[in-house]
N, CA, C and O atoms as a Tinker XYZ file with bonds, in Angstrom:
   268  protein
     1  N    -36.405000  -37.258000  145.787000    73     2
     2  CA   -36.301000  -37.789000  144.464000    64     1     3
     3  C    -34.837000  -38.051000  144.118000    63     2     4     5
     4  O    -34.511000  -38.909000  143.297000    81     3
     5  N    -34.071000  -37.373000  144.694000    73     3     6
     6  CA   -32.244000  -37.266000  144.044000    64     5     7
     7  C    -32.424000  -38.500000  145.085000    63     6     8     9
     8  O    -32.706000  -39.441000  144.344000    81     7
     9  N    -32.413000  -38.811000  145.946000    73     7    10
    10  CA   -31.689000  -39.817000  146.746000    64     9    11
    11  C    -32.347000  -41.142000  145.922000    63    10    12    13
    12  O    -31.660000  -42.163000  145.921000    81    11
    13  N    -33.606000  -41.168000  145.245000    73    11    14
    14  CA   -33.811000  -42.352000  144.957000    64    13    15
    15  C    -32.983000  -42.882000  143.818000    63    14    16    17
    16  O    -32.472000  -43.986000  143.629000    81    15
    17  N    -33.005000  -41.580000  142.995000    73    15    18
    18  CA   -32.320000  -41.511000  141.544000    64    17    19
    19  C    -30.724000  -42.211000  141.968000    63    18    20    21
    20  O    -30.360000  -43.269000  141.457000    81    19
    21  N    -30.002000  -41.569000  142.809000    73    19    22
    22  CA   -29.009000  -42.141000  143.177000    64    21    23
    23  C    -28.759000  -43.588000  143.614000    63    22    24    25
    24  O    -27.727000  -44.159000  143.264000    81    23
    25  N    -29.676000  -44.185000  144.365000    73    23    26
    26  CA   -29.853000  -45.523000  144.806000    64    25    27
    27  C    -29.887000  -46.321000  143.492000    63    26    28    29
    28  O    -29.117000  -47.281000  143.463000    81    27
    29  N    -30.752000  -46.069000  142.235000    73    27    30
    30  CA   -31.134000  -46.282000  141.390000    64    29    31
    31  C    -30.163000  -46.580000  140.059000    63    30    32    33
    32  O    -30.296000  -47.414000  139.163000    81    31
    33  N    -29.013000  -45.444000  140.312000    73    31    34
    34  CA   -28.294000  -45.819000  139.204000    64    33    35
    35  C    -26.700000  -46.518000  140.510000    63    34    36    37
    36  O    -25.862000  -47.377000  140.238000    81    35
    37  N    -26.768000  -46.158000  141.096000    73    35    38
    38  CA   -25.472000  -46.724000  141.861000    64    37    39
    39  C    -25.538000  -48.491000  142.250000    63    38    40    41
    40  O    -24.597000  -49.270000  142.405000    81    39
    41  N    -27.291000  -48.787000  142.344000    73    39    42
    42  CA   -27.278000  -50.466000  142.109000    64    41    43
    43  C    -27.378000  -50.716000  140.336000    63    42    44    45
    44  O    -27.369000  -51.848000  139.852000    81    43
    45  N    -27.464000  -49.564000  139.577000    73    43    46
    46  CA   -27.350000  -50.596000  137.773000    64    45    47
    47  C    -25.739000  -50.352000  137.810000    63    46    48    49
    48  O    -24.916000  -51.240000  137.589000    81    47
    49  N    -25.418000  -48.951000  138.137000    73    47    50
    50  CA   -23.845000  -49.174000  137.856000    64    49    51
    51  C    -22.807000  -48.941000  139.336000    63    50    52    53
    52  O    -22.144000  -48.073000  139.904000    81    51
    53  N    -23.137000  -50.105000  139.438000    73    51    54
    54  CA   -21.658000  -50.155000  141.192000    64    53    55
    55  C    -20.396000  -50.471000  140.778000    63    54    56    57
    56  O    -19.908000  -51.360000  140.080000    81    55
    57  N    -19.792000  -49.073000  141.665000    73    55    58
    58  CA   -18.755000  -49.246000  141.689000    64    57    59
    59  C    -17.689000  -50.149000  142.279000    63    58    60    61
    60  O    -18.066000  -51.267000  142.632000    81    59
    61  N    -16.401000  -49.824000  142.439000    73    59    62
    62  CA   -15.185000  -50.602000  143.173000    64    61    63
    63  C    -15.277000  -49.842000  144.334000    63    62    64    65
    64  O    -15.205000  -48.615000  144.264000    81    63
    65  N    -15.521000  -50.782000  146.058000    73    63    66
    66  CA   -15.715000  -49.792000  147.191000    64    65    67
    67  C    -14.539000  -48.788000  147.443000    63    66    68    69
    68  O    -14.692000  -47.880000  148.260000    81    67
    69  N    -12.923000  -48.998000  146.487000    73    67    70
    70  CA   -12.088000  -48.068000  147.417000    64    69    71
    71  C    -12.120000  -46.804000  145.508000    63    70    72    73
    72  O    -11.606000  -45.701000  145.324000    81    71
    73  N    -12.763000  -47.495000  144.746000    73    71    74
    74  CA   -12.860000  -46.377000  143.335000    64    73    75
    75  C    -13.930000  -45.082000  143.807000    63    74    76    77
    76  O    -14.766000  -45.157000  144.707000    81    75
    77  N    -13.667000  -43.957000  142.986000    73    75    78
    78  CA   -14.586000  -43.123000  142.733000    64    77    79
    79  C    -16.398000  -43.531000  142.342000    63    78    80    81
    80  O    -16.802000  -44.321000  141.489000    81    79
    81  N    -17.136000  -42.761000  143.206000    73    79    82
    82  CA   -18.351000  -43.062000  142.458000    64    81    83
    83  C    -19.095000  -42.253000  141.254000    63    82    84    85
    84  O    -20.057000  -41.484000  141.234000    81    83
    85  N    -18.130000  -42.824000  140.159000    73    83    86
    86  CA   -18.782000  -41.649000  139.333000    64    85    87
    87  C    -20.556000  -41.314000  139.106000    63    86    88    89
    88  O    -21.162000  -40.350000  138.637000    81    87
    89  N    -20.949000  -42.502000  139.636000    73    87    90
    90  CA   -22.460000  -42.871000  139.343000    64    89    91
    91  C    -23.139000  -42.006000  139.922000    63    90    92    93
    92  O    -24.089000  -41.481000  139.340000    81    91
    93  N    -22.919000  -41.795000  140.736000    73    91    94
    94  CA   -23.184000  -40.942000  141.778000    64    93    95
    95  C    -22.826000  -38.934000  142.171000    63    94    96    97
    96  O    -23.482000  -37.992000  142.616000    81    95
    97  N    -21.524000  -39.149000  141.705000    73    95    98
    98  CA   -21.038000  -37.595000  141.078000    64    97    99
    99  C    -21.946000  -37.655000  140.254000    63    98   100   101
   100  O    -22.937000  -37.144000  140.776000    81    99
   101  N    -22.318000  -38.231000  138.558000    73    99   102
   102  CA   -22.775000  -37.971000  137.516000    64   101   103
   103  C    -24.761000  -37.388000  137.851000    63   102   104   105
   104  O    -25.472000  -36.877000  136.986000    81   103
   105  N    -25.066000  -37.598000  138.883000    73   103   106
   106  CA   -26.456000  -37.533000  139.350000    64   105   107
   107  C    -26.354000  -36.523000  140.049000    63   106   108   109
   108  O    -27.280000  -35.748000  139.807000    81   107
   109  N    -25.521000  -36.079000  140.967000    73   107   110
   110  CA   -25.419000  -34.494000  141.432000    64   109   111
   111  C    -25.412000  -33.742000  141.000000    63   110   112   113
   112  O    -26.336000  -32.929000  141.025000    81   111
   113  N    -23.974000  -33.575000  140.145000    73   111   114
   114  CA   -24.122000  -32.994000  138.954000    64   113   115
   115  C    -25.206000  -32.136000  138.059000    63   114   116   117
   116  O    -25.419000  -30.941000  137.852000    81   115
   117  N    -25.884000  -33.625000  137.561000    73   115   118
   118  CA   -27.239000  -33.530000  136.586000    64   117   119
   119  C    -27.943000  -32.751000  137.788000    63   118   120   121
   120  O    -28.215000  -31.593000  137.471000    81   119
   121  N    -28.284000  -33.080000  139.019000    73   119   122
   122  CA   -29.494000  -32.602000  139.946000    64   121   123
   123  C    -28.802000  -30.939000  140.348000    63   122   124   125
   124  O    -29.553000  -30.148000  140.918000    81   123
   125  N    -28.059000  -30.716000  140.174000    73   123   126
   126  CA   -27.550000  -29.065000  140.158000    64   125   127
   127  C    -27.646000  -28.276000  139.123000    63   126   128   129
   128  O    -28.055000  -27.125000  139.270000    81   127
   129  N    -27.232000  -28.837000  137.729000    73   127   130
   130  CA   -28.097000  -28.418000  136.604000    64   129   131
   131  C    -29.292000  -27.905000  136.757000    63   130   132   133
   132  O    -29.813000  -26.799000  136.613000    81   131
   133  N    -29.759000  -29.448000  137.234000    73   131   134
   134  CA   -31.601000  -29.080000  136.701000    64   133   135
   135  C    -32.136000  -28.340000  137.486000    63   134   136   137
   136  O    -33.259000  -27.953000  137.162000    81   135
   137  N    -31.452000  -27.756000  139.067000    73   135   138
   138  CA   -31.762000  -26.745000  139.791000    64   137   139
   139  C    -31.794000  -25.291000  139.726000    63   138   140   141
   140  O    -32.618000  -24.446000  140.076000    81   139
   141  N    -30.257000  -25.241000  138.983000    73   139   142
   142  CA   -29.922000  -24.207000  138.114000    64   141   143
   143  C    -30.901000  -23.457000  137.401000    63   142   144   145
   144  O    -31.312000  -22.332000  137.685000    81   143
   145  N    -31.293000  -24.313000  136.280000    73   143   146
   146  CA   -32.373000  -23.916000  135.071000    64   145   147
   147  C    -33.693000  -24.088000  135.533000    63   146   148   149
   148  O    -34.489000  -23.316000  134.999000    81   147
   149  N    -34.178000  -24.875000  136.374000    73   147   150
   150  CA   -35.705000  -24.488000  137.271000    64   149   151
   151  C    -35.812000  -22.903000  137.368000    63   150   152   153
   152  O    -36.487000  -22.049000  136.792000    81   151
   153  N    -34.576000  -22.902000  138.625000    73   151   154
   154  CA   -34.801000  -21.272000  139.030000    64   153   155
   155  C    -34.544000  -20.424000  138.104000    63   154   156   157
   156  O    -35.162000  -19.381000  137.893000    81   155
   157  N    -33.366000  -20.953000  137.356000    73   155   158
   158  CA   -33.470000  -19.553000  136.016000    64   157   159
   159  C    -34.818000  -18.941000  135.308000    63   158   160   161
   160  O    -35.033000  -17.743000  135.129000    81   159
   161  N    -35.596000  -19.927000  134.980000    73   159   162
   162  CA   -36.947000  -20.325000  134.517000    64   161   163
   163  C    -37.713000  -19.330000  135.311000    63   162   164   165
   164  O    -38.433000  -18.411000  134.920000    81   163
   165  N    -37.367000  -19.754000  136.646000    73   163   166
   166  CA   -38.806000  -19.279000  137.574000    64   165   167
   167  C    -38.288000  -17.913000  138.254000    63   166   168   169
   168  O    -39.081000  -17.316000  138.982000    81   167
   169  N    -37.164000  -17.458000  138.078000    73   167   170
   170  CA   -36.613000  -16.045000  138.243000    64   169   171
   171  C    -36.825000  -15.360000  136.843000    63   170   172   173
   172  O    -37.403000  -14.274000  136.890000    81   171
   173  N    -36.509000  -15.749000  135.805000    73   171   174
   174  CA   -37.376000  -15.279000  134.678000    64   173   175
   175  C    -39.237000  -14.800000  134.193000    63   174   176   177
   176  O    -39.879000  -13.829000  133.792000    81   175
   177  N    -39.364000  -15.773000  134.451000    73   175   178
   178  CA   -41.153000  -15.968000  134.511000    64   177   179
   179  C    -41.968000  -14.880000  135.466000    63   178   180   181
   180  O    -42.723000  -13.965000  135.138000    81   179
   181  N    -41.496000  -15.362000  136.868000    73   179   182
   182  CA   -42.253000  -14.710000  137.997000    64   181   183
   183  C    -41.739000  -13.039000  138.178000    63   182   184   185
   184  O    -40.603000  -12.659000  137.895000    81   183
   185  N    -42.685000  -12.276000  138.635000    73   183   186
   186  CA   -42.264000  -11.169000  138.984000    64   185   187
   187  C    -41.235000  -10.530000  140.068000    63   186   188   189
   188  O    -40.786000   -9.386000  140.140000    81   187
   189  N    -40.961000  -11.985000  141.109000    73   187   190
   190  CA   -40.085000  -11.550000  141.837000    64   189   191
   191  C    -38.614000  -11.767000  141.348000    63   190   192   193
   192  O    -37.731000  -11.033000  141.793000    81   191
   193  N    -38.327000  -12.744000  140.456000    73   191   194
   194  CA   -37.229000  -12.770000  139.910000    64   193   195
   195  C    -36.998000  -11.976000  138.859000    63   194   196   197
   196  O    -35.854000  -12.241000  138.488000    81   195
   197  N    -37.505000  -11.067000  138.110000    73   195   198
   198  CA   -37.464000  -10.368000  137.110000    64   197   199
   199  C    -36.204000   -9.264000  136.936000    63   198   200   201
   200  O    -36.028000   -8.450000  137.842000    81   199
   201  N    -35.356000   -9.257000  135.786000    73   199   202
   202  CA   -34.374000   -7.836000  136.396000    64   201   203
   203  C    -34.728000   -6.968000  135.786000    63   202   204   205
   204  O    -34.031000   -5.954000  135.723000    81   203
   205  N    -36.045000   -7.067000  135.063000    73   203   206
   206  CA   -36.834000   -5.205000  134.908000    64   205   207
   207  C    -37.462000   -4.732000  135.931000    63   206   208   209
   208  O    -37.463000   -3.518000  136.137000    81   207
   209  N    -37.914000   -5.342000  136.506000    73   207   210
   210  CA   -38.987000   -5.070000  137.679000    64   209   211
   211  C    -40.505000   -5.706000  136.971000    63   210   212   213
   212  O    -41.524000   -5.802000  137.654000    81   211
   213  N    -40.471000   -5.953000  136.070000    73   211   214
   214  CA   -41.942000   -6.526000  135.512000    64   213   215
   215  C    -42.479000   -8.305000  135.391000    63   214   216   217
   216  O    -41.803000   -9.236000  134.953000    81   215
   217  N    -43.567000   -8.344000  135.811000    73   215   218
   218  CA   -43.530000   -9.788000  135.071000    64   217   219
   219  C    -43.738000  -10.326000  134.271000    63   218   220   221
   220  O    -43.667000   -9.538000  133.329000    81   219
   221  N    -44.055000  -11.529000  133.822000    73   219   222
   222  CA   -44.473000  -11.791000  132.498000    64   221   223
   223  C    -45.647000  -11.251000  131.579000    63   222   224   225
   224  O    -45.622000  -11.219000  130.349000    81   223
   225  N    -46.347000  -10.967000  132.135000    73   223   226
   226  CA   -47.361000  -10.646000  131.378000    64   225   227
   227  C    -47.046000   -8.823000  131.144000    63   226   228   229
   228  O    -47.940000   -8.169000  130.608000    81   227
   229  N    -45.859000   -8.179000  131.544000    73   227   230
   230  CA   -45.378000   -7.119000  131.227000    64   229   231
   231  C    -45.779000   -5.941000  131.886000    63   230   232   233
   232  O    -45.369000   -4.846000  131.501000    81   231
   233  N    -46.948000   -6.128000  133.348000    73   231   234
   234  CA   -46.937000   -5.200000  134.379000    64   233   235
   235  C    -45.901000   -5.015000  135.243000    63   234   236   237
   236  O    -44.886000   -5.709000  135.311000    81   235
   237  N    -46.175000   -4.072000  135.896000    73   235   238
   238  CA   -44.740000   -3.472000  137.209000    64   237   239
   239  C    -45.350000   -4.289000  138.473000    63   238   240   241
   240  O    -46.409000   -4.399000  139.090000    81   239
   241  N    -43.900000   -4.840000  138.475000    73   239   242
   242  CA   -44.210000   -5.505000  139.982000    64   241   243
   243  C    -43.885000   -4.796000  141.342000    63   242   244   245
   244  O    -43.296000   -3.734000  141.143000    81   243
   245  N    -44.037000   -4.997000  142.291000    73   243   246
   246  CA   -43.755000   -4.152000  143.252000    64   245   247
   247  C    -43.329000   -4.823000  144.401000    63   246   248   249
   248  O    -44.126000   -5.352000  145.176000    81   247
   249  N    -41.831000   -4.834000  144.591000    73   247   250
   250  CA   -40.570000   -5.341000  145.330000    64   249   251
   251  C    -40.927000   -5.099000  146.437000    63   250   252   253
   252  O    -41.392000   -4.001000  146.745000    81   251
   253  N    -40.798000   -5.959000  147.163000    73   251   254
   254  CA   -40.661000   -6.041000  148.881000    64   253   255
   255  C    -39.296000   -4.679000  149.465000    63   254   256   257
   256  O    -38.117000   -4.862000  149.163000    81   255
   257  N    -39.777000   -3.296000  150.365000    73   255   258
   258  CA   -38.187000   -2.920000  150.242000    64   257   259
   259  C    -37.939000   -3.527000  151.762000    63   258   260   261
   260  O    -38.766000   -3.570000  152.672000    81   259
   261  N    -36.688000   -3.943000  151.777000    73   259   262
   262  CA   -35.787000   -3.894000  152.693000    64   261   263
   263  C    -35.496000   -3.017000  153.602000    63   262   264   265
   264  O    -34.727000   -2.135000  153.220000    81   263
   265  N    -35.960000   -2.945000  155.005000    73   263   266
   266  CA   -35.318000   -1.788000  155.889000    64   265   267
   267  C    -34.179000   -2.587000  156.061000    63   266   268
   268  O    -33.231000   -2.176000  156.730000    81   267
Protein backbone atom coordinates (compact mmCIF):
# COMPACT_ATOMS: atom_id res chain seq x y z
CA UNK A 1 0.00 0.00 0.00
CA UNK A 2 2.97 2.68 0.96
CA UNK A 3 4.60 1.97 -2.35
CA UNK A 4 1.43 2.73 -4.21
CA UNK A 5 0.65 5.79 -2.07
CA UNK A 6 4.09 6.93 -2.99
CA UNK A 7 3.84 6.38 -6.79
CA UNK A 8 0.64 8.22 -6.34
CA UNK A 9 1.58 11.40 -4.89
CA UNK A 10 5.23 11.60 -6.48
CA UNK A 11 3.33 11.53 -10.18
CA UNK A 12 0.61 14.58 -8.72
CA UNK A 13 3.61 16.25 -7.16
CA UNK A 14 7.17 15.61 -9.11
CA UNK A 15 9.87 16.78 -8.22
CA UNK A 16 13.30 18.44 -9.74
CA UNK A 17 15.48 15.01 -10.50
CA UNK A 18 18.73 16.56 -8.70
CA UNK A 19 15.94 18.39 -5.70
CA UNK A 20 14.80 16.65 -2.60
CA UNK A 21 11.73 14.45 -2.74
CA UNK A 22 9.74 15.91 -0.32
CA UNK A 23 6.69 13.99 -1.75
CA UNK A 24 7.95 11.19 -0.91
CA UNK A 25 9.77 11.92 2.62
CA UNK A 26 6.19 13.46 3.44
CA UNK A 27 4.54 9.71 2.89
CA UNK A 28 7.14 7.89 5.02
CA UNK A 29 6.90 9.95 7.42
CA UNK A 30 2.95 9.83 7.55
CA UNK A 31 3.41 5.74 7.00
CA UNK A 32 5.67 5.65 10.36
CA UNK A 33 3.19 7.59 12.21
CA UNK A 34 0.42 5.53 11.29
CA UNK A 35 2.59 2.49 12.31
CA UNK A 36 3.43 3.98 15.42
CA UNK A 37 -0.27 4.48 16.61
CA UNK A 38 -1.60 1.03 15.01
CA UNK A 39 0.73 -0.70 17.42
CA UNK A 40 0.22 1.69 20.23
CA UNK A 41 -3.51 0.81 19.78
CA UNK A 42 -2.90 -2.86 19.49
CA UNK A 43 -0.24 -3.02 22.41
CA UNK A 44 -2.86 -1.25 24.37
CA UNK A 45 -6.01 -3.28 23.49
CA UNK A 46 -4.51 -6.84 23.30
CA UNK A 47 -3.30 -8.71 26.22
CA UNK A 48 0.06 -9.22 24.99
CA UNK A 49 0.88 -5.66 24.79
CA UNK A 50 -0.59 -4.64 28.03
CA UNK A 51 1.80 -3.03 30.88
CA UNK A 52 -0.55 -4.40 33.67
CA UNK A 53 -0.50 -7.75 32.61
CA UNK A 54 -4.36 -7.60 31.82
CA UNK A 55 -6.42 -7.21 28.83
CA UNK A 56 -9.07 -5.33 27.84
CA UNK A 57 -11.79 -6.74 29.08
CA UNK A 58 -9.73 -6.56 32.57
CA UNK A 59 -8.68 -10.39 33.07
CA UNK A 60 -4.95 -11.57 33.81
CA UNK A 61 -3.21 -12.51 30.95
CA UNK A 62 -0.63 -14.97 31.05
CA UNK A 63 2.90 -14.04 29.44
CA UNK A 64 4.87 -16.36 27.48
CA UNK A 65 8.16 -16.79 30.07
CA UNK A 66 11.34 -16.68 28.46
CA UNK A 67 14.01 -19.33 29.28
Amino acid sequence: MGSLTRYGISSALPHDPTGFPWSMFGINVSGCLLIGVLMTLNCRLSCWGSCSGRSAAGTACRLPQLS
